[in-house]
N, C-alpha and C positions, 0 to 999 in steps of 0.2 A: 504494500500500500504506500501512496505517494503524500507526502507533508505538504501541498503545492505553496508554494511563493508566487509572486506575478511571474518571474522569468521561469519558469517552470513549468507555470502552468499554459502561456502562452506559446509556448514550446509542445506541448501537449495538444493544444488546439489546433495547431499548425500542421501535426501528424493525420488532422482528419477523422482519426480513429475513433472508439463510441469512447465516450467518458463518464463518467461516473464520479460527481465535486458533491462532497460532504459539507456543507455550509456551518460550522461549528462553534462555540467558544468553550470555553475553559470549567466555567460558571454557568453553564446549563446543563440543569437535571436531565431532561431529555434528551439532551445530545450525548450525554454519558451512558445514557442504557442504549441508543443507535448506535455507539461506536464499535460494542462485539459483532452486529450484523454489517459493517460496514468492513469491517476484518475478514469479516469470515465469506464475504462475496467478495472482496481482493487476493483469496486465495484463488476458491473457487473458481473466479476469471482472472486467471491472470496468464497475459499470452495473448487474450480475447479481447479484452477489455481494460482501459486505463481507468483503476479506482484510489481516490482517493479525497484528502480532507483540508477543507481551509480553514485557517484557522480566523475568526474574522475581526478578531481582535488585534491581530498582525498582519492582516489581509484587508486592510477594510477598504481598499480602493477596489479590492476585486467584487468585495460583497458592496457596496453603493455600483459597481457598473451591472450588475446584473439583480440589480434592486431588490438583494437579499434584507427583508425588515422583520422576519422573524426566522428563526433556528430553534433547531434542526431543519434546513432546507436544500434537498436533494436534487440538484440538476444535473440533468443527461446532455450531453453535447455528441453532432452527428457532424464530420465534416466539417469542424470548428462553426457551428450552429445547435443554439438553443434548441431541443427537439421534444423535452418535456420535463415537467418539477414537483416534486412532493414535499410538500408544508407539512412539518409538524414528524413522528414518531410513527411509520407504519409497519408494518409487517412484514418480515424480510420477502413473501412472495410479491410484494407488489415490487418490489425495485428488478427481483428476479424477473419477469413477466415484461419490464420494461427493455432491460437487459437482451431477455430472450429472441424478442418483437425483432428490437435493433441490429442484433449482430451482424444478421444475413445482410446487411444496406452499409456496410461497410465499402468503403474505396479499398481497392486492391494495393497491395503495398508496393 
């Protein structure tokens, strides 16, 4: 799993590839019990899929440009494009399902 910074992660967005950005801070309950499912589906995809977590309290130009205003918020990127986001603590199938949806519409490397 990836810690992203900007340079990082726009680096990441640049690859095209699906992404998977953990919108997070330090100091939220909720994002603390998201972070074992956000672990455990950067194993799971990894190879497939670029997962990882911003921190947005050391990130916070990345979270104001993609008008993160509440955390835990999960966004998917296609081809360095927004392609969909989940507010709030959900269930690891729904991030899986988004995941699954996506892989196939990947750009060939």
């Amino acid at each position: 799993m990836i810690h992203f910074d900007t340079a990082s992660f726009e680096q990441a967005l640049d690859e095209g590839k699906l992404i998977m950005a953990d919108f997070w801070a330090d100091w939220c309950g909720p994002c603390m019990m998201l972070g074992p499912v956000i672990e455990d589906l950067a194993e799971k995809y990894e190879g497939k899929a670029i997962i990882g977590k911003v921190n947005t309290d050391k990130e916070g130009e990345l979270a104001m440009r993609y008008a993160v205003s509440n955390i835990p918020t999960v966004i998917f990127f296609q081809n360095g494009k927004e392609i969909d986001r989940k507010v709030g603590v959900m269930p690891p199938d729904v991030y899986i399902q988004v995941l699954e949806q996506n892989l196939d519409h990947q750009q060939p490397s």
